[in-house]
Every structure is written in structure tokens, then in C-alpha cells.
N, C-alpha and C positions, 0 to 999 in steps of 0.2 A: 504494500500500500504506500500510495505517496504521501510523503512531508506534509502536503497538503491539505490532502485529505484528514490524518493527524492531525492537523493545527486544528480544521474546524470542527471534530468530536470533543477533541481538548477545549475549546472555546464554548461550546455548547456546554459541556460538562461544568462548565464553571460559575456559569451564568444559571444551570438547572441548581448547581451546590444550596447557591444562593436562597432558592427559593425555597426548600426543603424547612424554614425554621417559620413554626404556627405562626409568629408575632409577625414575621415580616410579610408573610399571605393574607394577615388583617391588613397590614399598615396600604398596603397592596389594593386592598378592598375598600378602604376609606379614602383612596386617593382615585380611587373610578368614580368617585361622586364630582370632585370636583379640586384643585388644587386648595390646598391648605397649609397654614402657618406652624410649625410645628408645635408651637402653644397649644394649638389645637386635636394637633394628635396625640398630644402626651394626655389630654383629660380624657381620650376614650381609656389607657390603659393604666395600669399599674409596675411605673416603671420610670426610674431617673432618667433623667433630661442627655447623660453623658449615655447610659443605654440605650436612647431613643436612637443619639448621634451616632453610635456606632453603627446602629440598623441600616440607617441614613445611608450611610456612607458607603457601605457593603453593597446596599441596592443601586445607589450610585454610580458605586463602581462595575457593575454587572449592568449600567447602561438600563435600568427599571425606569428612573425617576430623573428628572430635573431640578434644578434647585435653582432659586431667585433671592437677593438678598433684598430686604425693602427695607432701611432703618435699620433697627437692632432686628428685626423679624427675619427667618426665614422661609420661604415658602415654595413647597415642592407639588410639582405635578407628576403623572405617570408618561411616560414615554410609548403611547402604544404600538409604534413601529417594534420596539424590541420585542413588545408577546406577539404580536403578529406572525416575526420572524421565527420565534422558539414556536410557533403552531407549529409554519411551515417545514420545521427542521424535522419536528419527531413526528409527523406526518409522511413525509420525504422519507425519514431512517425505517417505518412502520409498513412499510408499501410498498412492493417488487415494480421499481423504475427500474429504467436504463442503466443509472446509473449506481445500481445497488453495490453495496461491498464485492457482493459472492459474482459479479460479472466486470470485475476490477482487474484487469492484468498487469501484472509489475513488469 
């Protein structure tokens, strides 16, 4: 299998890692309604402000969520191009295409 193809299992895997924690499939859920200030998301749960940021920032980084700073506020949306793509990908990996692993020649 090519490099390539590696990078983008690797890349998907990293981005699914992400998702796999309950707290951050709410935050996830709260942020389909509409973008919000993180003041905001910290009163649905129970959990410090540097918790919250860590969550933040993990979904961030796996490219979920945007972030805006207004003032002292932060305020994040969801990214819907990225679940889009992750349909697409374990749809694509779920489904005998063309271009499946098992008709890949090195």
C-alpha cells in the first residue's frame, strides 16, 4: 500500500480518536444549534473552564470546530465540511469501490 494511502487512514484515525470521548459528542451537539461562547457551554456541563479548553482545542485540532475571539469571549462554531468528509471517508472505507484496499497493487 502506498504512503499515501497510509497518510489518509492515519489522518482519518485521528480525527475519529477525537470523537470517541461522550463530553466532546455533546459539546459537538450543542454547537449544531448554533455557535456559542464558551461561557455558554460550560453551564450545560459539569466541568472546569481549563477542561472545557482542553476539549476545545483537541476538536480544534481534528479540524470539528472554529473559534472566534470577541472581547474577553470566545466563540466557537462547528465546521460541517469536516463530518461531511468523515461521512464520506467510512462510507468510501464500508463499500466495494474501485478503489478498495483488496484491489490496490503495490
Amino acid at each position: 500500500m502506498s504512503d499515501k494511502n497510509e497518510d489518509k487512514y492515519f489522518a482519518y484515525s485521528k480525527m475519529l480518536k477525537v470523537l470517541c470521548e461522550p463530553k466532546r459528542l455533546q459539546i459537538i451537539d450543542l454547537l449544531s444549534c448554533r455557535e456559542l461562547c464558551a461561557c455558554e457551554i460550560l453551564e450545560y456541563f459539569h466541568i472546569s473552564q481549563p477542561t472545557l479548553s482542553s476539549h476545545m482545542k483537541k476538536l480544534e485540532e481534528a479540524d470539528f470546530i472554529k473559534s472566534r475571539r470577541d472581547g474577553k469571549n470566545i466563540y466557537y462554531r462547528l465546521k460541517e465540511d469536516s463530518f461531511k468528509e468523515i461521512i464520506n471517508f467510512i462510507a468510501d472505507i464500508s463499500t466495494n469501490t474501485e478503489d478498495c484496499i483488496c484491489k490496490i497493487e503495490d
